[in-house]
N, C-alpha and C positions, 0 to 999 in steps of 0.2 A: 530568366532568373526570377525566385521568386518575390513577390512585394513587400516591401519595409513595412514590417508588425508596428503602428505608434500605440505605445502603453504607457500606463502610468501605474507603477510600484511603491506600493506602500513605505517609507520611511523607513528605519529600523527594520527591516522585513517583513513587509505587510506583502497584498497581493496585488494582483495585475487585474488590470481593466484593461480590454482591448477594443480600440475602434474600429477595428475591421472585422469582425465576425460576421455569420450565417445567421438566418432566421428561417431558414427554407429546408424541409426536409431533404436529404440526401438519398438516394435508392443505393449507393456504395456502404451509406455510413456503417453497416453493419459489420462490413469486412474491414479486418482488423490489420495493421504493419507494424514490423516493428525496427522502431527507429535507433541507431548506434551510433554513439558519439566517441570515436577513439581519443580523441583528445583531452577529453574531459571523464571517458572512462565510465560511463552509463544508458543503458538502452531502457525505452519506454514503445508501450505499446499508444497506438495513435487510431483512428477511422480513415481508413484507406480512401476517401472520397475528401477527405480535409487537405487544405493549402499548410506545407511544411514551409517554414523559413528556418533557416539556421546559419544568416549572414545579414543579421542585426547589426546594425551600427553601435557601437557601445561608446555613451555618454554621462553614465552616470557611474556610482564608485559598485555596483552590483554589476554583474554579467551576467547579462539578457542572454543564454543558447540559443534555445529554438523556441519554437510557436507553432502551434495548429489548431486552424481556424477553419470553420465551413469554408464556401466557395461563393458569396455572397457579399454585398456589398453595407447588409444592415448588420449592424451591432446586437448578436443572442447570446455567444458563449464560445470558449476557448479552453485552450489546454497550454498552460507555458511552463519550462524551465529556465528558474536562477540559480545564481552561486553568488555565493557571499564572501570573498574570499578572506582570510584574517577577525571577518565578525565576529567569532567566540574566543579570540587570546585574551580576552580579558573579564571574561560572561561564563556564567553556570546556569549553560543551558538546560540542567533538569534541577528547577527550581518553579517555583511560584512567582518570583517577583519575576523570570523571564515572561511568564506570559499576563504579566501585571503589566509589564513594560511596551510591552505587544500590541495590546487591547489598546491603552492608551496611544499609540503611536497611530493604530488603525482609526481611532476616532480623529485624532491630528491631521491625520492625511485628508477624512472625508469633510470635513470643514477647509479645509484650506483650499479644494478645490472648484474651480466656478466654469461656466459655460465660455465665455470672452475668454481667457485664457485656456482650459483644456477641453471646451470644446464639449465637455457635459459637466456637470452638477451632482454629490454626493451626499444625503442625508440617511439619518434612520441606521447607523453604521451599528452592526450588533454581534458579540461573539456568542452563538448560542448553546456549543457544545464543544467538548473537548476531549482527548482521552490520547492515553501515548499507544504505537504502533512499533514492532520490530523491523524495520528496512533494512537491509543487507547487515543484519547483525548489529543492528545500532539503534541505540532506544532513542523513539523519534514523538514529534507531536500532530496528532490528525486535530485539524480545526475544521468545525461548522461555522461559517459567519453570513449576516445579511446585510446588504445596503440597500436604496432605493436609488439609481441612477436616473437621471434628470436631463432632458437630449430636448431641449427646447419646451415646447407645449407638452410634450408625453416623458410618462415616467413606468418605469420598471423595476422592479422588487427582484434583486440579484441574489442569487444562491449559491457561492463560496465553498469549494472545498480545499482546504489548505494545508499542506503537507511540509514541514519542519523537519529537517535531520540534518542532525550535528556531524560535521566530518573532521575530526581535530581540529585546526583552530579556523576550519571552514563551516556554512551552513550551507545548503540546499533549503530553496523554497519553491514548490511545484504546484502551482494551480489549476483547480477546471472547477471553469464558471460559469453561469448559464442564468439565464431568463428563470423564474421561476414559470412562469404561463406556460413553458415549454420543458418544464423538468420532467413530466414523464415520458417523455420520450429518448431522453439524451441521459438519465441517470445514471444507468447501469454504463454506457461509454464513458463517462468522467469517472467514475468508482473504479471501473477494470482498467481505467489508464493510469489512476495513482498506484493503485492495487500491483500493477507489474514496473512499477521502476526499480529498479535495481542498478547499484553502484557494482562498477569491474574491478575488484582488487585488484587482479594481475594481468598485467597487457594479453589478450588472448590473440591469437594470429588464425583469423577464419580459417583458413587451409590446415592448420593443423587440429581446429575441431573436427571437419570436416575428416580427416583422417583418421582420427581418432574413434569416429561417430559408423567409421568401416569396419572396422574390427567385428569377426566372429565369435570370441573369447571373452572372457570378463577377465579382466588382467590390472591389478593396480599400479599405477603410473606414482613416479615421484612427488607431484606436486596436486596440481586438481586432474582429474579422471572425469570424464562424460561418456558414458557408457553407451553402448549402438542403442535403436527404439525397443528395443527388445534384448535382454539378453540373463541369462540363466546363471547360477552360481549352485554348482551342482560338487565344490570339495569347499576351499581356503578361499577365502578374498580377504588378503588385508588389508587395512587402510592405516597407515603410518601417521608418529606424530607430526602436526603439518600439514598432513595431507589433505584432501578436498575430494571427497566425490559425490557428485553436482549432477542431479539427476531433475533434468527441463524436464517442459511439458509435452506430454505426446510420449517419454521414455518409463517404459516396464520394468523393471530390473525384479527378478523372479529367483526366491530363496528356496532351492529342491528340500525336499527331507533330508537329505545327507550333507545339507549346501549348512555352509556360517560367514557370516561377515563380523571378524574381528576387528573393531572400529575402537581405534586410539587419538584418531582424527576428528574430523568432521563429515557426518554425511546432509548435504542440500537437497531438500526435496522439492523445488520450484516446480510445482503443478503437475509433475510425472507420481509415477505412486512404486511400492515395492510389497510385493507379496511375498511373502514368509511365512514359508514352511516349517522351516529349520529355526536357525540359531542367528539371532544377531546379539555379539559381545560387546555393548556399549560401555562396560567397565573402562570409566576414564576417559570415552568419548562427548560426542556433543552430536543430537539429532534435531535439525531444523526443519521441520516441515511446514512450508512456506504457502497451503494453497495447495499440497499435493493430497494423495490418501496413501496411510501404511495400512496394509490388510494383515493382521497378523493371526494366523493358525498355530503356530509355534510360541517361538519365545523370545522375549527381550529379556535381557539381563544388564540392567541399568543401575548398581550396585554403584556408587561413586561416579555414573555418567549423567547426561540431562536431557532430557526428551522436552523438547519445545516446541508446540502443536498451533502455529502463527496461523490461523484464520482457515487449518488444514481438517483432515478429517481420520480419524483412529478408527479402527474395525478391530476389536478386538472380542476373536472367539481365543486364542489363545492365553498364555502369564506373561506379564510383564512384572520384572521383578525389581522392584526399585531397592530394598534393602534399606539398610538404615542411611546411608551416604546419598542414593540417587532421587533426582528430583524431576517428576514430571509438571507441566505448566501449562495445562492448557487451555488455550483462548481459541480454540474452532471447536468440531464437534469429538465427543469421544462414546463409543457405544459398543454395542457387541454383549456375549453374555461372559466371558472370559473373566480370568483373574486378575487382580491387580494388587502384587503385596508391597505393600508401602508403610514404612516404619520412618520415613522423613519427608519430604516437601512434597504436597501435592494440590496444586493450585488451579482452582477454576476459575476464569473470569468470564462474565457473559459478554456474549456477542453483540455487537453491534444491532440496534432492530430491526434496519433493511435486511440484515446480510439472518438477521431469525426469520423475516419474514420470505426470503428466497429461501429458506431450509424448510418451508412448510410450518411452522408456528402460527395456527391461528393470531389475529391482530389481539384479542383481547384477553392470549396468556402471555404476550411479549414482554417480558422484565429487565430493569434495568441494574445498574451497578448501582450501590451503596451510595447515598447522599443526591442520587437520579430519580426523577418519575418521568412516566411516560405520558405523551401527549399525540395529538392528530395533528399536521401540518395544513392550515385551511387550502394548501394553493394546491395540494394534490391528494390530500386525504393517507399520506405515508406519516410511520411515526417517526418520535423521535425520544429521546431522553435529556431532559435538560433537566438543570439545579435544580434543589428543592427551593422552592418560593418563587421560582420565576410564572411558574403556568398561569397566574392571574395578569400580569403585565404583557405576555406572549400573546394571550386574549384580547386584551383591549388594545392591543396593536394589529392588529386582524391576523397576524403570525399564525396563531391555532386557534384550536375549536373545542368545545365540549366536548 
């Protein structure tokens, strides 16, 4: 069995600190698993060389899931899932005083704690950045936050990424935390394990994906649809109101010249891509593209639908036609030399700076959103964007650099 995670959880929903973590390189950590929780209805991806626990003692009014930790007996850095259950019946979670509320709570937690009692020590508690993210359809909060934890004579500058999402009158709070002295090496694994959590709307029965995932046909099913790794749409594909079709990573889904997909549904692009040749009638649908790529030669006709391009990638040599009703939104890349007619919403927000600087942006055109500038992290030389008026105080906290 595996060993009881002791942590300590921020108050009001702050994050976890764990005392059992790794400080020792992994030769597995690269290869990636991914973890499914049916009872709670959520799968995250994890480092296949990390200790899973998901038989937490639960003692407090949160619900500790799971934990994964190196394999090591010193305290670097983790990955945990909470649930909060009933914390927003009475909270507006997209509000300012929630993360007024937050911030203050996190600073409550890191003073209150001492080494005689848990065993380490918290100062230097700082929220450094902020910005909302779309999770399984749900507008959610990504936190940057730093502490200095305190283990007797030695201390360590922690680097917090903290993932907020509202589930009706539930929260989710997902952390990976890490040593800064060692964040270059463990970054991209904490960023691509919050990056893939995803909530299961509807109880899914393996063998019936699996099944599903056989098919030689592209055929739409009643409810959600997962189409084989490959598979072609060469007349009608329709996608009903209701309907779902949920195209993972590693799946093709390929629009012939002759091919249309009339989508009155939802289509999920989770990290799979769709090339299109043809036609896709988004008229009154909804396109999520999560992290996948649309390659589009053809046409969208998004008249009254919404194209939402979450952290994904647009290729477009062919028209996307948004019309006056439809609305594209996008927050990953979008390029190509193609048309785009748009007579109503059409929204850019820039990217994240790690996630510019893995797209190849030189470090010194990387920009940030509105009321943001950009700064150098001293512990690894990566940027970042925080508030306007913080970079001189970031400075003389040894935080950043000129």
């Amino acid at each position: 069995m595996a060993p009881v995670l002791i942590a300590v959880v921020f108050v009001a929903g702050m994050f976890v600190s764990a005392s059992i973590v790794s400080a020792e390189k992994d030769e597995a950590v690269t290869k990636i698993k991914m973890y499914e929780n049916q009872e709670y209805r959520f799968t995250i991806e994890y480092p296949s060389g990390w200790i899973l626990n998901d038989t937490i003692p639960q003692k407090n009014k949160w619900i500790e899931i799971v934990s994964f930790i190196p394999n090591t007996e010193v305290w670097s850095q983790g990955i945990y899932v909470y649930k909060w259950e009933g914390d927003l019946k009475d909270k507006n979670f997209d509000s300012n005083e929630y993360l007024e509320n937050h911030n203050k709570a996190a600073q409550d937690w890191c003073s209150s704690l001492s080494i005689s009692e848990n065993g380490f020590a918290c100062m230097n508690y700082s929220l450094i950045d902020q910005k909302t993210v779309s999770i399984s359809d749900r507008q959610s909060f990504l936190l940057e936050e730093t502490w200095t934890r305190i283990d007797g004579e030695f201390s360590s500058d922690v680097l917090v990424y903290n993932l907020q999402i509202p589930d009706g009158e539930d929260r989710w709070t997902i952390i990976a935390e890490s040593k800064k002295e060692i964040l270059n090496e463990t970054s991209n694994i904490l960023e691509n394990s919050l990056d893939s959590f995803t909530l299961l709307d509807k109880l899914q029965n393996s063998s019936v994906i699996e099944k599903i995932s056989d098919q030689n046909s592209c055929e739409s099913l009643e409810l959600d649809w997962i189409p084989p790794s490959t598979c072609q749409v060469n007349n009608m594909l329709k996608i009903d109101f209701g309907s779902r079709l949920i195209i993972d990573l590693g799946v093709k889904l390929e629009v012939s010249y002759s091919g249309t997909i009339d989508n009155k549904g939802t289509i999920n692009i989770d990290g799979g891509s769709i090339d299109n040749k043809g036609i896709i009638d988004n008229k009154g649908g909804i396109i999520n593209n999560n992290g996948g790529i649309i390659d589009n030669d053809g046409t969208i006709e998004n008249n009254g639908g919404s194209i939402d391009n979450n952290d994904g990638t647009i290729i477009n040599n062919g028209i996307i036609d948004n019309g006056i009703y439809g609305t594209l939104n996008d927050w990953g890349i979008l390029r190509g030399s193609g048309l785009i007619n748009s007579d109503s919403i059409f929204t850019v927000k820039v990217l994240p700076p790690l996630k510019q600087l893995k797209h190849g942006t030189p470090l010194e055109e990387i920009t940030c959103n509105d009321g943001f500038e950009l700064i150098i992290k001293a512990s690894n030389d990566s940027p970042a964007c925080v508030k306007l008026g913080t970079t001189q105080k970031l400075i003389e906290r040894g935080w950043a650099k000129t």
